[in-house]
N, C-alpha and C positions, 0 to 999 in steps of 0.2 A: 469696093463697098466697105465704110467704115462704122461699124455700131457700136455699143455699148455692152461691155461685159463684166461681171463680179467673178472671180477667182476662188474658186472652195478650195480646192486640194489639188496637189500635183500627182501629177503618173512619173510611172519607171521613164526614165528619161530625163527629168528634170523640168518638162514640162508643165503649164499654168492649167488646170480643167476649172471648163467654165461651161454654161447654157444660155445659147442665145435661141429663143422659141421653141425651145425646149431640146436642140438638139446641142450635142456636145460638141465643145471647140476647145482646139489644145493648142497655147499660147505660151511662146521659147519665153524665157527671162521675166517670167511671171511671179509670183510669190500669196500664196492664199490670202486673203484678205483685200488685194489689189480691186481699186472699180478701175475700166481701163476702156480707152478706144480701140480697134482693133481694127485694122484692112484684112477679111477673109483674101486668103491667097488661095487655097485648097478648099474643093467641095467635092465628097464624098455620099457615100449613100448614111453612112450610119455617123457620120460626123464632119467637123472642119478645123480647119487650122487656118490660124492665125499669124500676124506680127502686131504687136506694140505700136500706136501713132500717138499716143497719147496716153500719161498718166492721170485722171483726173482724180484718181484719191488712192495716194501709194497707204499700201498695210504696212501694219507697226510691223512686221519683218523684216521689212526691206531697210537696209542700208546702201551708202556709196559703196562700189565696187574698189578693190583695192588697185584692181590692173587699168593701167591707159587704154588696151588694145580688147576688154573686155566685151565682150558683142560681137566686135568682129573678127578676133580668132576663135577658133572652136574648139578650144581646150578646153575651157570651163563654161558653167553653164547655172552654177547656183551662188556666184561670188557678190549676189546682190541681195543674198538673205544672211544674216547672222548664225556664225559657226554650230551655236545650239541649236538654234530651229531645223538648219541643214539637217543635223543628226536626228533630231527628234522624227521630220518625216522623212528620212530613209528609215527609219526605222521601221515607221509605219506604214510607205511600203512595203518594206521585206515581209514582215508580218502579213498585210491584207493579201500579196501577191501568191503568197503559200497555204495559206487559207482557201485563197479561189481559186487559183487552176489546181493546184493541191490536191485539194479535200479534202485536207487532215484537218481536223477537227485535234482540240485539246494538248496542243504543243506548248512546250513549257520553252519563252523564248528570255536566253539573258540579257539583263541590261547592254546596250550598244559598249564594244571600246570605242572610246572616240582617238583620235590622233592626238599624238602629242604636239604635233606643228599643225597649224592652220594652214602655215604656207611654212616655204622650203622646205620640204618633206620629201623632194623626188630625187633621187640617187641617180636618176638612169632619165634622158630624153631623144624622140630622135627629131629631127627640124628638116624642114627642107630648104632645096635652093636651085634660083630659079632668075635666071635672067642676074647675076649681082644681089640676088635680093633673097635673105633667110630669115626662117623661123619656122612658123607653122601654118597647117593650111586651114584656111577659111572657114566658118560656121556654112556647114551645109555644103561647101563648096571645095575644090583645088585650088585655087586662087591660095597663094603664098601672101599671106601677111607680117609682112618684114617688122620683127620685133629685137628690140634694144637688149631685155632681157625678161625674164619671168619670174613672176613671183611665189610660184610653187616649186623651182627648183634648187636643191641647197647650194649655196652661195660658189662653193668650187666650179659646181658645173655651168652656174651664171657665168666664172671668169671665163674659163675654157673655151666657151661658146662666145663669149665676148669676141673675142683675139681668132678663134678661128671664123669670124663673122667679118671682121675688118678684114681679114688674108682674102677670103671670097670678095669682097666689094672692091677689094683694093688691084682684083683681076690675077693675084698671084695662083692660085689655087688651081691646079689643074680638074677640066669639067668632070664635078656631081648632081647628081641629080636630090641627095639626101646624105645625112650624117645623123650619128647618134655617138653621146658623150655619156660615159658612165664613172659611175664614184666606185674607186676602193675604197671602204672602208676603213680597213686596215691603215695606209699610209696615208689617209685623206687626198692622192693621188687621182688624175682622171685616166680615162683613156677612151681613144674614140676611134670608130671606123664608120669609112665613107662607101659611100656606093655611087660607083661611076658605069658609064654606059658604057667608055672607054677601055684602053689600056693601061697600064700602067709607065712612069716613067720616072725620071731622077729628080722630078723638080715635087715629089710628094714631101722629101725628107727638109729640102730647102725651103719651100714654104713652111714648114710647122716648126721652123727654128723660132724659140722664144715664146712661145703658146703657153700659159699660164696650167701650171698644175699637170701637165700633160707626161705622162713618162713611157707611153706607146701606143700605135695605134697599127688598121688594118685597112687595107682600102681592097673592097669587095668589088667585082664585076657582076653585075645584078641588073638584067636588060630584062623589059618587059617582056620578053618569050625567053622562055628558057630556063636551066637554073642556074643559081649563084653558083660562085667560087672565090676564094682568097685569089687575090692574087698578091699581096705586098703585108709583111706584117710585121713590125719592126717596134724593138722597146720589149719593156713589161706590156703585157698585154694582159693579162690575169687580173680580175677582180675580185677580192677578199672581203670577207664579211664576218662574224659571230653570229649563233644563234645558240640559245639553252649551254653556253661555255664550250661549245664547239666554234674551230675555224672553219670555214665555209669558202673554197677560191673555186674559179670558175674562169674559163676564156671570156671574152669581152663579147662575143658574140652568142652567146646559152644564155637563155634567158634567167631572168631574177626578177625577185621583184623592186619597185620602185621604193617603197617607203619603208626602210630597212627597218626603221624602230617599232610599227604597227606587224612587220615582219616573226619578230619574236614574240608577241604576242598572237598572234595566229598559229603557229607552231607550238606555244603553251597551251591555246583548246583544243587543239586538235588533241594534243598528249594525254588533257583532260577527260576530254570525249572518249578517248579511245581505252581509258578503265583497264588498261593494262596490270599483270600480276607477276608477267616473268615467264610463264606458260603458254603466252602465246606465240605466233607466227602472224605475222603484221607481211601484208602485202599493199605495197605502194603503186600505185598504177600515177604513171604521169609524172615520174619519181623527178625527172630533173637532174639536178647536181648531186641529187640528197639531201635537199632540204628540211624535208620530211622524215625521211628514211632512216636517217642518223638518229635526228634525238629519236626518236621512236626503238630503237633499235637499244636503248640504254632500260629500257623498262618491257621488254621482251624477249621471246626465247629465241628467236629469227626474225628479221624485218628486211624483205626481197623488194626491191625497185625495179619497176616496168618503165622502160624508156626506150622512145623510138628511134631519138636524139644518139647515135653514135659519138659523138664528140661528150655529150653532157652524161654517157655511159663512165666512161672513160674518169670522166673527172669527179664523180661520184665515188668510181673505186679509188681512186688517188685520196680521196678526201675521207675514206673512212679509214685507210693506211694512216693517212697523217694525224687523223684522230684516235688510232690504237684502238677500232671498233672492228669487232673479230666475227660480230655474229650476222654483218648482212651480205648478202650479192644482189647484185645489178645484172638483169637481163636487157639485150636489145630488142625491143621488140613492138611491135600494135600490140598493145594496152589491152582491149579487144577481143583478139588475136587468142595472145599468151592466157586470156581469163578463161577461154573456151577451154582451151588443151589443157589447161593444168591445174585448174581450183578442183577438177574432180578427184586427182590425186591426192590433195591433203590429206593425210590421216586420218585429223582429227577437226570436223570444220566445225564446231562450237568454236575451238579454241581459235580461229581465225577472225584475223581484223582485217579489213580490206578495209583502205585508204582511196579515196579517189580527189583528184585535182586536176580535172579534164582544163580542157581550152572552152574559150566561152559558149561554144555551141555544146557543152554538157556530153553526158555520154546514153544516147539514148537505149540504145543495147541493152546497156546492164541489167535490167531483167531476164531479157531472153537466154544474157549469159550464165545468168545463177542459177537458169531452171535445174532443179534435180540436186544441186551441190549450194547451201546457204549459209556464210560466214555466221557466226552469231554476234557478230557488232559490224559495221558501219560507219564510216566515218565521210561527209561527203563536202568538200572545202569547192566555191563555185563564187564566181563573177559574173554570176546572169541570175535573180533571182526567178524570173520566168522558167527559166530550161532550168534549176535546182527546183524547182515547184511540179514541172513534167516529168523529172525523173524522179522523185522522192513520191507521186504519185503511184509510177509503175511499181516502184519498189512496194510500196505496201499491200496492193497487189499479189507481191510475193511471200506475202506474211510479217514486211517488216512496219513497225512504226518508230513516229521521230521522236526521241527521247528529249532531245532541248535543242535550240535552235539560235548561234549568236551572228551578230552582224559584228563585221572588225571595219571600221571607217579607213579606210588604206589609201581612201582619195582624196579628202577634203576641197570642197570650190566646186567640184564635177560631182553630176548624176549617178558615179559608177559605183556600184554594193559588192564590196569581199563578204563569204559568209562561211559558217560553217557548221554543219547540221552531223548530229548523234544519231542513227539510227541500231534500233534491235532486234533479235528478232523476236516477234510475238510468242509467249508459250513457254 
C-alpha cells in the first residue's frame, strides 16, 4: 500500500517522522522537508513504518549520496543530507531526547563539535565475508554487501582492506567468517585480525604477504557458541595513538575509538567537565586502555580505572609507566561490582569525580549504587542518548543535576550521538 507523506523531523535512528491520518510513520533515508511516496511495510498499534517508492518533492536538505553502495549497506544512514544539517538535528535530538525521557528541565547544552572529516574519519572497521564476498552487512539485514571500498574510512585502512579483499576472492585466504583492520596512529601502520570458525594453519602468513600497510595481525577462533581465543598472532600487533600529549598503545583487539581526532576532543570535556583542582580522586568506571584515566590523572590527586577487560587492564598500566604518571591504578573488575564495595570507603566523597563510559546499554544501576555514598561531580560520556536520558534521570533522583550537556559528532553520515553530560550534586 503506497500513500503520500510530508517529512517534519527525524528520530534517534536517523529515521524520516511523518503523519499519514494522523498516525506516525517512520521512513529510513528520509530528510525533513521531503513530500515522499511511501509502501507501509510495518503496522503497528501506535504507528508505521515505511520505505521510500518515490520522491515526489526532495527538501533543500537533501543531497547526492557520496557512496555507490549507499541504501544498501547499512553503515550509513544520513549521507543524503548535508554535513551541517546532519549536525544541526543530532543535535536537536540529543537535546529533545534528554528533555523527554529526562525530565531535566533547564540544561545548559554546548554548541555541537562537529568532526573534522565528513568522511575518512574511521581508524578501526570490521567487514564481513561470506561465500568470496566482503564488506558489510546489509541495511536491516545479514546479507553481505560486497564493497570496493568506503568512504568514511581513512585511506590506510581503504588500502589494507583492498588487498586483503582480493586474497579472499582470489580463494587464498584461509576460511573467516569476519575481519577487522585497524590504524596506528603513531606509524600510520595497519593491523588486522580475522575470525575464523576454524583452525589455524601455515597458509595465514603466506596469504598476507604483500598487504598494503599491514605490519601484524591476529587470527581469532570465534564460533557462534562459545568463547573466543587467539589462536595466531604475529607482527606489531599494538595500536598507538596521542591524546592531551599522552601516547596511548593498546593490543589490536581492546577496544578504541574510531575517530581518533573527534577522540581528543571528547577527552578535553570530559577534563572540562570534570572541574578538577588537584584535590580530587577521579574514578573511571569502563576505564579501557586509559583513555580517560590518564589525562584526567594530570589535573588530580588520584585517577582509579575500573575495567573488566584483563588484557585492556594491563595495557593501561603499561601505558601510564610509559607516560611517567605515578598517581593512578587500574582495577579488574565489574564497574558495578567495584562501585558497590568501595565508593563507601572514600574519605572524602565531595572530593570524588566519578567518570563513567559504559557500553551502549548505559549503566542502569548507578543510582542504586550511590545510594548513601554521593561523589560531588559526575561526569557521564554515552553513545545512546536514550539510556544517558534514563540514567541521568535516576541520577537526579539522587540529588544530582546536569550542569551542561555537549554532543561530540564521532560519526558523521550515520545516526550514531557521542555525548557527554556534567552532573552535580545539588546543595
Amino acid at each position: 500500500m503506497t500513500k503520500r507523506v510530508e517529512i517534519t523531523s527525524l528520530a534517534f535512528g536517523g529515521k524520516g517522522i511523518g503523519r499519514i491520518d494522523g498516525k506516525v510513520v517512520f521512513v529510513p533515508y528520509a530528510a525533513p522537508g521531503d513530500i515522499l511516496d511511501v509502501e507501509i511495510v510495518t503496522e503497528k498499534k501506535g504507528f508505521s513504518e515505511g520505505v521510500i517508492e518515490k520522491i515526489e518533492k526532495p527538501s533543500p536538505l537533501r543531497i547526492e549520496p557520496a557512496c555507490p553502495c549507499y541504501g544498501e549497506c547499512g553503515g550509513c544512514n544520513m549521507q543524503h543530507m548535508a554535513y551541517a544539517h546532519q549536525l544541526e538535528w543530532k543535535q536537536r535530538i540529543f537535546e529533545e531526547t534528554l528533555k523527554r525521557i529526562g525530565k531535566v528541565e533547564g540544561i545548559k547544552f554546548d554548541e555541537p563539535l562537529a568532526s573534522k572529516k565528513e568522511f575518512n574519519y574511521r581508524a578501526r572497521a570490521r567487514f564481513q565475508a561470506l561465500m568470496g564476498r566482503t564488506g558489510f552487512f546489509g541495511a536491516r539485514s545479514h546479507r553481505v554487501v560486497d564493497v570496493e571500498s568506503c568512504p568514511l574510512l581513512e585511506p590506510a585502512v581503504n588500502e589494507t582492506y583492498a588487498d586483503i579483499r582480493r586474497v579472499v576472492a582470489n580463494g587464498q585466504m584461509p576460511p573467516i567468517h569476519s575481519f577487522e583492520v585497524n590504524l596506528s596512529e603513531q606509524d600510520s601502520m595497519t593491523v588486522a585480525v580475522f575470525h575464523t570458525d576454524g583452525k589455524a594453519d601455515w597458509s595465514w602468513s603466506t596469504a598476507l604477504q604483500g598487504i598494503r600497510h599491514l605490519k601484524g595481525f591476529e587470527v581469532w577462533l570465534s564460533p557462534e557458541k562459545g568463547r573466543a581465543r587467539r589462536l595466531v598472532s604475529e607482527g606489531d600487533t599494538r595500536v598507538s595513538y596521542s591524546v592531551e600529549g599522552l601516547g596511548i598503545s593498546a593490543g589490536v583487539s581492546v577496544f578504541s575509538q574510531v575517530n581518533r581526532g573527534l577522540n581528543s576532543e571528547l577527552v578535553k570535556k570530559a577534563v572540562d567537565l570534570a572541574r578538577l583542582t588537584g584535590k580530587e580522586t577521579v574514578i573511571d568506571l569502563f576505564s579501557g586502555v586509559g583513555n580517560l584515566t590518564l589525562p584526567l590523572a594530570k589535573g588530580a590527586r588520584a585517577s582509579i580505572g575500573i575495567e573488566s577487560n584483563g588484557e585492556a587492564v594491563r595495557e593501561a598500566q603499561e601505558n601510564a609507566v610509559r607516560n611517567a604518571i605515578k598517581n593512578t591504578e587500574f582495577h579488574e573488575a565489574d564497574a558495578t561490582a567495584w562501585l558497590k564495595q568501595n565508593l563507601k570507603n572514600l574519605e572524602r566523597e565531595r572530593d570524588c569525580v566519578l567518570v563513567l563510559d559504559p557500553p551502549r546499554g548505559g549503566e542502569p544501576d548507578i543510582a542504586k549504587s550511590l545510594s548513601g555514598t554521593r561523589p560531588g561531580r559526575i561526569v557521564y560520556i554515552s553513545c545512546s542518548p536514550p539510556t544517558l536520558a534514563r540514567d541521568i534521570s535516576a541520577l537526579a533522583g539522587c540529588g544530582y543535576r546536569v550542569s551542561r550537556a555537549a554532543l561530540i559528532d564521532m560519526f558523521p553520515q550515520t545516526y550514531h550521538i557521542e555525548s557527554v553530560v556534567g552532573l552535580e550534586l545539588a546543595g
